[in-house]
C-alpha positions as CSV (number, residue, x, y, z in Angstrom):
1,X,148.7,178.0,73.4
2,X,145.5,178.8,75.2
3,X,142.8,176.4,75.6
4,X,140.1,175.2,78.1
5,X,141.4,172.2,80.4
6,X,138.9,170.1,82.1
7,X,139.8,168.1,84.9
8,X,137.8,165.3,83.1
9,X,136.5,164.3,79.6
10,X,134.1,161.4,80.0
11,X,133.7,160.0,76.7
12,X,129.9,158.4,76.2
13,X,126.9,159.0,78.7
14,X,126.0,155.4,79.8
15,X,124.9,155.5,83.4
16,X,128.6,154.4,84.2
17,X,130.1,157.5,82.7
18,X,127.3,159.5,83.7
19,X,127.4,158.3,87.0
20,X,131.6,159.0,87.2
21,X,130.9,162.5,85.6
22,X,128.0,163.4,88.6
23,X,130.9,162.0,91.2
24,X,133.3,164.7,90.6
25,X,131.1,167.5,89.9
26,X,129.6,166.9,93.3
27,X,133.4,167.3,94.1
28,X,134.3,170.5,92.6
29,X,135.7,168.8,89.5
30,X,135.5,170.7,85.8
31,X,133.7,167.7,83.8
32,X,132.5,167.6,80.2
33,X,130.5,164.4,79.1
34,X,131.1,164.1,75.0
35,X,128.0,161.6,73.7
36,X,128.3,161.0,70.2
37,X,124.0,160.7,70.4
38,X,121.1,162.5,70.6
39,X,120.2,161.6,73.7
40,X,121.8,160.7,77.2
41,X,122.3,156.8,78.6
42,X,123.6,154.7,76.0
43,X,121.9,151.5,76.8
44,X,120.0,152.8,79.8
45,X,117.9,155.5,77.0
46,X,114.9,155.3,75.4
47,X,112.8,156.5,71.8
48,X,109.1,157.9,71.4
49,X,106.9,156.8,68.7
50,X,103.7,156.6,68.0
51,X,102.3,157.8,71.4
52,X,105.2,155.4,72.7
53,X,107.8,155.7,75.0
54,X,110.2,152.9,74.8
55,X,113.2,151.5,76.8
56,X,116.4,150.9,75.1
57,X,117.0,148.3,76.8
58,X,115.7,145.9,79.6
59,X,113.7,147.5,82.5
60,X,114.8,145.6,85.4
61,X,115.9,148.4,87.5
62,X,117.9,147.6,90.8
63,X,120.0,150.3,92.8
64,X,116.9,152.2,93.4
65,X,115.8,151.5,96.6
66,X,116.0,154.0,99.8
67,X,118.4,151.7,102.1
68,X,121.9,150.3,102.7
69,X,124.8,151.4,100.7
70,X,124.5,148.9,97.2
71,X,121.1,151.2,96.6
72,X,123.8,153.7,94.1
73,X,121.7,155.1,91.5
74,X,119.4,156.4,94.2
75,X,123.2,157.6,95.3
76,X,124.0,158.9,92.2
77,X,121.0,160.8,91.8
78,X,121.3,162.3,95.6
79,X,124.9,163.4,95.2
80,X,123.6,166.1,92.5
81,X,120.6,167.2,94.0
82,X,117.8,165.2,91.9
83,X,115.0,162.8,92.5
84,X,113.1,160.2,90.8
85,X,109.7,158.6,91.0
86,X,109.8,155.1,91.3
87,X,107.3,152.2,90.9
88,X,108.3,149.1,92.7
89,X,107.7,145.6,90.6
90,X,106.2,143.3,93.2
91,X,108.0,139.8,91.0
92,X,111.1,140.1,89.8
93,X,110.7,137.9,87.0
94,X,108.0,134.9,85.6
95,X,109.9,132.3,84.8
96,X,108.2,130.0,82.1
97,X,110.8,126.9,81.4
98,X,111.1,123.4,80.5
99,X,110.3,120.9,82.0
100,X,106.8,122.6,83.7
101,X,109.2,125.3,86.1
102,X,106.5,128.1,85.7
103,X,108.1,129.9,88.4
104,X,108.0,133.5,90.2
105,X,110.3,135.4,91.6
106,X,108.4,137.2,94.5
107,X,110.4,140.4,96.3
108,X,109.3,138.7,99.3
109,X,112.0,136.0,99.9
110,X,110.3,133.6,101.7
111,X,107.5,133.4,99.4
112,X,110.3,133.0,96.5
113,X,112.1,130.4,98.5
114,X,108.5,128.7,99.1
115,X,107.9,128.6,95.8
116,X,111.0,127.3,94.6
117,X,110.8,124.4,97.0
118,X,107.5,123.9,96.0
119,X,108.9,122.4,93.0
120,X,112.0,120.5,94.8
121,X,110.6,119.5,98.4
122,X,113.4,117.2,98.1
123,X,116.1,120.3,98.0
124,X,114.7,122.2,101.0
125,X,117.9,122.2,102.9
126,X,120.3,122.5,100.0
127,X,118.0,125.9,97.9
128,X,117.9,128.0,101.5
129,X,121.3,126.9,102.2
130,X,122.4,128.5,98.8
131,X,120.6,131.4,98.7
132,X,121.3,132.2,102.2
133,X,125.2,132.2,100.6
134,X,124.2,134.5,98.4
135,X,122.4,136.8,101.2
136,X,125.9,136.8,103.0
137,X,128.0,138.2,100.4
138,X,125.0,140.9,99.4
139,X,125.3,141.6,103.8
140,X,128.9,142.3,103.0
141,X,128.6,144.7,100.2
142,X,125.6,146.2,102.1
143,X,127.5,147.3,105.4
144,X,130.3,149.3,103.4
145,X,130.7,151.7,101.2
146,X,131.2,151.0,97.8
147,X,134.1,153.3,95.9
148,X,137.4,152.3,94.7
149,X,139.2,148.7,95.8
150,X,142.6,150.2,93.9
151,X,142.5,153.4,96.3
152,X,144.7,151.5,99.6
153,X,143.5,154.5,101.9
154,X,139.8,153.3,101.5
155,X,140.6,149.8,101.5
156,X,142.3,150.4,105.0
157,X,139.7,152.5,106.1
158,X,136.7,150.2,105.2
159,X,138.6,147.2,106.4
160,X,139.2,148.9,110.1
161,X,135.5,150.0,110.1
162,X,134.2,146.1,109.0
163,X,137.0,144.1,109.0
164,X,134.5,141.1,109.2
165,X,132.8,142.4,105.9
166,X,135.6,142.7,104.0
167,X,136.9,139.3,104.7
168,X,133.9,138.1,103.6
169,X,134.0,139.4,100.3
170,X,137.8,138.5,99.7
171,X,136.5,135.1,100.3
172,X,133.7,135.3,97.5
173,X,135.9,137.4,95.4
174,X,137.5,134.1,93.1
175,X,134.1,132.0,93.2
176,X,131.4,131.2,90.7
177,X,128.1,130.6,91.8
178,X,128.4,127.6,90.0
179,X,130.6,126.1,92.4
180,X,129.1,127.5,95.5
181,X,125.3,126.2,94.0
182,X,126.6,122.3,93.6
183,X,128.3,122.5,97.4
184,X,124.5,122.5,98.6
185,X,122.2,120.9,95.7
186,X,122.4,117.5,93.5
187,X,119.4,118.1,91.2
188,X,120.4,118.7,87.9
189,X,116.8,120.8,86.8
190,X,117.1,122.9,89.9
191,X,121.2,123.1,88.9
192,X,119.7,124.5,85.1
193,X,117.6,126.9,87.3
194,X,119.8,128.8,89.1
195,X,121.9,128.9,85.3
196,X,119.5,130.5,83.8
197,X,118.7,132.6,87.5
198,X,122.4,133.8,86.2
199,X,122.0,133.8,82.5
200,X,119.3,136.3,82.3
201,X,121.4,139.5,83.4
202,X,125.1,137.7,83.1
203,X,124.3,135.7,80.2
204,X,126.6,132.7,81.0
205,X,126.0,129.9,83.0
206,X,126.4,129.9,86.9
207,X,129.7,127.9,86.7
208,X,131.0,131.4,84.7
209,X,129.0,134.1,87.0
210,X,131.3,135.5,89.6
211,X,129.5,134.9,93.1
212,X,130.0,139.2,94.4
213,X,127.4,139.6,91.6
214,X,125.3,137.0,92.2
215,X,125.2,137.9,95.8
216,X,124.0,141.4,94.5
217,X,121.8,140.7,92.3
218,X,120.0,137.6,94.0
219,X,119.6,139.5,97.1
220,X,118.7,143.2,96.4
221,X,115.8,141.8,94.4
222,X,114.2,141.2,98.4
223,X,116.1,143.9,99.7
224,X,115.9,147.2,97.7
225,X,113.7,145.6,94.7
226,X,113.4,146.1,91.5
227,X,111.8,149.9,91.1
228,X,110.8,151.5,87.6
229,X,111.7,154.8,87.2
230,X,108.4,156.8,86.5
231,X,108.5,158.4,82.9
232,X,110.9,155.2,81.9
233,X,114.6,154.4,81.9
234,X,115.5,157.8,80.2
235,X,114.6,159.3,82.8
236,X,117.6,157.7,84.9
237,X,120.3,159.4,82.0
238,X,118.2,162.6,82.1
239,X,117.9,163.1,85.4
240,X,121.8,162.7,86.3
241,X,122.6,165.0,83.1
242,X,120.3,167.8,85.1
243,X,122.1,167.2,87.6
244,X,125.6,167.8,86.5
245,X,124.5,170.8,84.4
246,X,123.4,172.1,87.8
247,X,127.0,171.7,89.2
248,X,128.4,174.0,86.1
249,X,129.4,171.0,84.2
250,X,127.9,170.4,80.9
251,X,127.5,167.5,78.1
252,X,127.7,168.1,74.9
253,X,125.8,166.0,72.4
254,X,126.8,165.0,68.3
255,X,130.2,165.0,70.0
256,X,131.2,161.7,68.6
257,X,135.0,161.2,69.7
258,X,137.4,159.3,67.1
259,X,140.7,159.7,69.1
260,X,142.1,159.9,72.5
261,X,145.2,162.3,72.3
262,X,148.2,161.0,74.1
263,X,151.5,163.5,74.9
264,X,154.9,160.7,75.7
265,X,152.6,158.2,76.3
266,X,150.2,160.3,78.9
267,X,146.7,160.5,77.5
268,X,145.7,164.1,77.7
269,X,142.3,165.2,75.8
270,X,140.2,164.2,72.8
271,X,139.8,164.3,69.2
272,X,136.1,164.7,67.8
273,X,135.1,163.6,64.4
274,X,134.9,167.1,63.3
275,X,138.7,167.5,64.2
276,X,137.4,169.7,67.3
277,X,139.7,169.0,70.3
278,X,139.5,169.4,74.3
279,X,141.9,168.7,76.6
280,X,141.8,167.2,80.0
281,X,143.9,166.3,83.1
282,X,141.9,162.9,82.7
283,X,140.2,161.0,80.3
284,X,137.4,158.2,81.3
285,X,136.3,156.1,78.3
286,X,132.6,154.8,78.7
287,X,133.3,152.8,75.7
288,X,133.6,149.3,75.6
289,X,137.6,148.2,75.9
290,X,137.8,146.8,72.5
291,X,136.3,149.9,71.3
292,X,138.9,152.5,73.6
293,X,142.1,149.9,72.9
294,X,141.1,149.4,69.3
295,X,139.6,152.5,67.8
296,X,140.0,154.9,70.1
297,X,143.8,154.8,70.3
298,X,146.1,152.9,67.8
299,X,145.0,149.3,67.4
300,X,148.7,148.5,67.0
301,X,150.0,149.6,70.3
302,X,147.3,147.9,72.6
303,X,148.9,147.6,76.1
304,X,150.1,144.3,77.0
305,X,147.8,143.7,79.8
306,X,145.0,144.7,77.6
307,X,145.5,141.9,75.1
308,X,146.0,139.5,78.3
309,X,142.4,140.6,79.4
310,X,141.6,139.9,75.5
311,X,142.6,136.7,75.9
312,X,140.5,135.6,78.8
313,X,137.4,137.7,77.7
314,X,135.6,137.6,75.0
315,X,132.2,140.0,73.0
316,X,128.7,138.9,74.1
317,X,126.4,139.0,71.6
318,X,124.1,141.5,71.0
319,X,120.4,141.1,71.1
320,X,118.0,140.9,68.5
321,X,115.2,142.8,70.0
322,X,111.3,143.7,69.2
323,X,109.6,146.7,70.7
324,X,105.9,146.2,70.4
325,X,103.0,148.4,71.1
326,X,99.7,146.2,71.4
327,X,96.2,145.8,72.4
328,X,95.9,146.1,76.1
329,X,93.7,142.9,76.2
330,X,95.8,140.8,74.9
331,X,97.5,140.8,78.2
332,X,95.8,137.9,80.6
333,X,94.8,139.4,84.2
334,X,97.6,138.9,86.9
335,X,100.3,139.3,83.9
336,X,103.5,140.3,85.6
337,X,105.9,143.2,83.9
338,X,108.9,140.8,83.3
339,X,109.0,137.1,81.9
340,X,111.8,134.5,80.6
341,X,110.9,132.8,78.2
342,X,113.1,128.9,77.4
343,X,111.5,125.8,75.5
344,X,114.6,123.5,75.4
345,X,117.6,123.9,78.1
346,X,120.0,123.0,75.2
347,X,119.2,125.9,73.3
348,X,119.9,128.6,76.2
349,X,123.3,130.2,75.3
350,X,121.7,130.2,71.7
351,X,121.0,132.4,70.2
352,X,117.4,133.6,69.6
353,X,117.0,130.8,72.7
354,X,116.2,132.9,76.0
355,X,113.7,135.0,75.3
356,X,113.6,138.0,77.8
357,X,110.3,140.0,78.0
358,X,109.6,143.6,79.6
359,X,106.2,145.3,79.9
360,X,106.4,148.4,81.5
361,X,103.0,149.5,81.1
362,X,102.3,147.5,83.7
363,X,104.2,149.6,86.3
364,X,103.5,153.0,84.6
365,X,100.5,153.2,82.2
366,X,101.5,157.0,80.8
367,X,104.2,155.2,79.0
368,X,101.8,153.6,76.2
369,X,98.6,155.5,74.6
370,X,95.4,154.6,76.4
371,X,94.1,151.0,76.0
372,X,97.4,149.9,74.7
373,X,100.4,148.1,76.5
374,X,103.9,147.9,75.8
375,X,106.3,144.6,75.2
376,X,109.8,144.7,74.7
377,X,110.7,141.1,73.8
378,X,114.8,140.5,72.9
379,X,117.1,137.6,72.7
380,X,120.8,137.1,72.0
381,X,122.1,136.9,68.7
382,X,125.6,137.7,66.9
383,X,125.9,140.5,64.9
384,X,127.8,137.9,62.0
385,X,124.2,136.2,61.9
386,X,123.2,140.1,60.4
387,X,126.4,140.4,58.3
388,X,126.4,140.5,54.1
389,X,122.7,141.0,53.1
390,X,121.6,143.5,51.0
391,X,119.0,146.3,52.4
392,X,115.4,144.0,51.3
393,X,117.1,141.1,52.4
394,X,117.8,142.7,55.8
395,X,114.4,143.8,56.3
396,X,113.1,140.3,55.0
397,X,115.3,138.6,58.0
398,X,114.2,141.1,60.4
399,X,110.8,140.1,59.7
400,X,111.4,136.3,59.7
401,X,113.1,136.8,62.9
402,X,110.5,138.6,64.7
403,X,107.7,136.7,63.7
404,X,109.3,133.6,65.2
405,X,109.5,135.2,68.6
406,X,105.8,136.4,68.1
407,X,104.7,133.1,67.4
408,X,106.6,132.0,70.5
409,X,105.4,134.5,72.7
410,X,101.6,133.7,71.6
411,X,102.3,130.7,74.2
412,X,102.3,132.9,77.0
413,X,99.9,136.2,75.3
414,X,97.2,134.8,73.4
415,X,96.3,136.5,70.6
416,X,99.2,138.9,70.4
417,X,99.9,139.1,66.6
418,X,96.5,139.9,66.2
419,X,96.7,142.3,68.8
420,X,99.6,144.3,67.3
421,X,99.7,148.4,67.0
422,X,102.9,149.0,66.5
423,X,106.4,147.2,65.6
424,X,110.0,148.1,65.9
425,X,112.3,145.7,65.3
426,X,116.4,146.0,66.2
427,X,119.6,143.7,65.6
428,X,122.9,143.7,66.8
429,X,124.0,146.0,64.0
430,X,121.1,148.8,65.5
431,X,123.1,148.7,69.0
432,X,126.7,148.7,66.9
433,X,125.3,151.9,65.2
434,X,122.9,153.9,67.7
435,X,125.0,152.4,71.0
436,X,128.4,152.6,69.6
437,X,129.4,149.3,71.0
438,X,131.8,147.3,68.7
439,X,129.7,144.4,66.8
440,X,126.4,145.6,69.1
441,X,128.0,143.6,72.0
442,X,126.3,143.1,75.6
443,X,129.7,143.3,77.0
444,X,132.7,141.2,78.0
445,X,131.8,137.5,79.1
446,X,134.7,134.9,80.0
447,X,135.6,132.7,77.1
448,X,136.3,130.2,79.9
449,X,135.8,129.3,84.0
450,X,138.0,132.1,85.1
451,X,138.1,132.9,89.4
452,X,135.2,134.7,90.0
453,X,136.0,138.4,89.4
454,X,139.4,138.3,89.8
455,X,140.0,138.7,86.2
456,X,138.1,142.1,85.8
457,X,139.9,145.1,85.3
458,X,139.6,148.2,87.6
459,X,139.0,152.0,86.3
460,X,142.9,152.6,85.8
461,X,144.6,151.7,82.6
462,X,148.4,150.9,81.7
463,X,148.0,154.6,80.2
464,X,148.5,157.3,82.4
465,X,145.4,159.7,82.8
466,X,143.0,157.2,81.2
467,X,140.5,155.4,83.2
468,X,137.7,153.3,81.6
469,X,134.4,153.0,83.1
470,X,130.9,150.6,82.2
471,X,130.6,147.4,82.3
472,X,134.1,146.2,80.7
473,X,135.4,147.4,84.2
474,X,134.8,145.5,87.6
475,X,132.0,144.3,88.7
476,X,130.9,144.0,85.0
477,X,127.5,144.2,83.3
478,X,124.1,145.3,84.5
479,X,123.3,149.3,85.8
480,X,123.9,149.0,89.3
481,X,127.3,147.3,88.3
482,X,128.2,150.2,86.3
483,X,126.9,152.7,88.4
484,X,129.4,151.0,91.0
485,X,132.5,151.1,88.7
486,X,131.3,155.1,88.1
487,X,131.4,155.2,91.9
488,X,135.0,154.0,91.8
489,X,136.2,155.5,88.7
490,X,135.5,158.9,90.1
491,X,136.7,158.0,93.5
492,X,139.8,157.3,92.4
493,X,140.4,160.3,90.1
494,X,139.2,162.1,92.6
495,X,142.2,161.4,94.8
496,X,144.3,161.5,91.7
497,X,143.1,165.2,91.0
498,X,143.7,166.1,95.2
499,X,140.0,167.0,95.0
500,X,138.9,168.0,99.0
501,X,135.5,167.5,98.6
């Protein structure tokens, strides 16, 4: 039987598949990337309308700075041969939360750390002592290079080049920043700041956010910044797609695949939904793991320490989210590009409670027609709250829904309903259907304290020649997460395959 055998099938083109397939094409490996879209990146892509260019999704870019080693989509990008103009965002985020915290996160750490004890002089000691925890573990993951932890040759290596490093993280690897945060501070409001400092990209509580990626995240934000790609978050799929085409490798899009192919148990290509089939020495699912375990391959036969990762983890919900084009002056002077936006500390794992805001404009003008700005507003919400109505009454919610979050946001953008140009809005059934991700989910969030990361699951699977990838694989959710577990998934195929490169 003659057919054409990759030496990988990557199944989606989120930036962590994207990111495994640019790996080993770098390397010499035959890769084809099978997204069942129109476009590239998966939650990391974007839409025009309207003279618009919108973000998918949230437009807090880390991994694109020019130093260390945690910096890996600038990696990604370099290891095929492309480059991207960035913007950096001089605030992380604006927080505006109960209880009068109307608080900015600078780049600049001290001012950040200034600011924040600002508000609790009385925690001076206990808010540097707990960020500076965080700055050690984000020190650790900075002097080594990230790839596989299940590969022992590179563990053995890092650990002789930094032994002290990688002692370090072992140390972090079962805590929660929960527990680390209450070794150093008593005050319960700054305690429900530094959960919602965790909710916004983790969205659990500190007591459920594994400290490795708080250290990450609550570092690189002064280190490498946050940096906006130029042209949008597209560009960050598009670019990487050039990139592999350049190596000989290709994608192929409308290439939706309803079946991995397994051979005595080995998994060994894929089935499309037009019956087409390819075949591949290994398979990397960029699908969610309830969507590779339960669709993918026979729901029935789900490998035992797949339904023990099941059991610990559960969906997140998916976002009810509002793309708006408006009025340029409806933005007050000084506005910053992101926001959080809480009323009542009760209501912050609810949904339609957090309100997370993106305005890209501010950082790249092009993006929106002259005069007008862009806002992406979204909060979580359940795709079972979008379940049963009929097509008006769907619309009708929508509406309902989105004018609540207007109304809400008027507190911080005067005037912004009046300012409207344009309206999109999207519900967790949108990402189900234009993201493929089973009930529109976020990802995988513990369904209780678990140690740190210890529960997440590496790239390789209890099926031989399937790997997953993304952000159901260690470290978990965010890009520069899943760019990481790209990093290792095709580090350790790589070795698997005997690539030299």
């Amino acid at each position: 039987m003659n057919y054409e055998l990759f030496d990988a099938i990557i199944i989606g083109s989120g930036i962590g598949g994207l990111v495994t397939a640019t790996q080993l094409a770098a390397k010499g490996a035959k890769v084809i990337v099978l997204e069942s879209y129109l476009i590239p990146g998966g939650s990391a892509g974007y839409f025009h309308s309207q003279g618009y260019t919108f973000d998918v999704g949230a437009s807090m870019i880390f991994g694109m700075g020019n130093q260390g080693t945690t910096n890996l989509l600038t990696r990604a990008l370099d290891a095929v041969n492309v480059k991207i103009e960035t913007i950096p965002d001089p605030v992380q985020i604006h927080y505006h939360l109960p209880d009068g915290l109307n608080l900015k996160v600078d780049r600049d750490y001290e001012k950040f750390i200034q600011n924040l004890i600002a508000y609790f002089p009385h925690e001076a000691k206990g808010i540097r002592s707990f960020y500076n925890e965080c700055q050690k573990v984000f020190n650790c993951l900075n002097n080594i290079e990230l790839l596989s932890l299940e590969e022992p040759k590179y563990l053995l290596r890092v650990f002789l080049q930094n032994p002290l490093a990688c002692l370090g993280l072992a140390k972090y690897l079962p805590l929660n920043v929960g527990d680390v945060a209450r070794r150093y501070i008593k005050d319960s409001l700054l305690l429900k700041f530094i959960d919602i400092e965790c909710y916004c990209w983790s969205v659990v509580p500190a007591e459920m956010t594994p400290m490795i990626n708080a250290g990450m995240v609550f570092s690189d934000r002064h280190y490498g910044g946050v940096n906006y790609p130029k042209g949008g978050v597209g560009k960050i799929a598009q670019k990487l797609v050039a990139g592999l085409e350049k190596t000989g490798s290709q994608i192929k899009y409308q290439a939706r695949v309803t079946k991995i192919l397994t051979e005595q148990g080995k998994a060994i290509g894929v089935q499309l939904a037009n019956g087409q089939v390819y075949h591949g020495k290994k398979i990397v699912s960029n699908a969610t793991r309830w969507d590779t375990f339960e669709k993918l391959l026979p729901a029935d036969k789900i490998p035992n320490n797949e339904k023990y990762w099941q059991q610990k983890y559960q969906k997140s919900p998916g976002f009810l989210s509002l793309h708006i084009g408006v009025k340029a002056s409806v933005l007050p002077a000084g506005t910053e590009c992101h926001h959080i936006l809480l009323e009542d500390w009760q209501k912050m794992e609810l949904a339609a409670g957090t309100i997370f805001v993106s305005i890209p404009t501010l950082l790249d003008p092009d993006l929106a027609p002259t005069g007008y700005q862009i806002i992406h507003a979204f909060t979580p919400d359940w795709i079972d709250n979008w379940q049963g109505l009929s097509p008006h009454e769907y619309e009708e919610k929508k509406e309902q829904a989105a004018g609540r979050i207007i109304e809400r946001l008027e507190k911080i953008f005067p005037g912004l309903d009046a300012g409207l140009d344009y309206l999109e809005i999207g519900t967790p059934r949108t990402h189900r259907r234009f993201l493929g991700r089973m009930d529109g989910t976020y990802g995988p969030i513990p369904k209780r304290k678990l140690w740190g990361l210890l529960g997440m699951p590496f790239n390789r699977t209890a099926i031989p020649g399937l790997y997953c990838v993304g952000d159901s694989t260690f470290p978990g959710q965010g890009l520069n997460a899943v760019a990481f577990s790209g990093f290792a998934c095709a580090h350790r195929i790589a070795v698997d395959l005997r690539l030299k490169k």
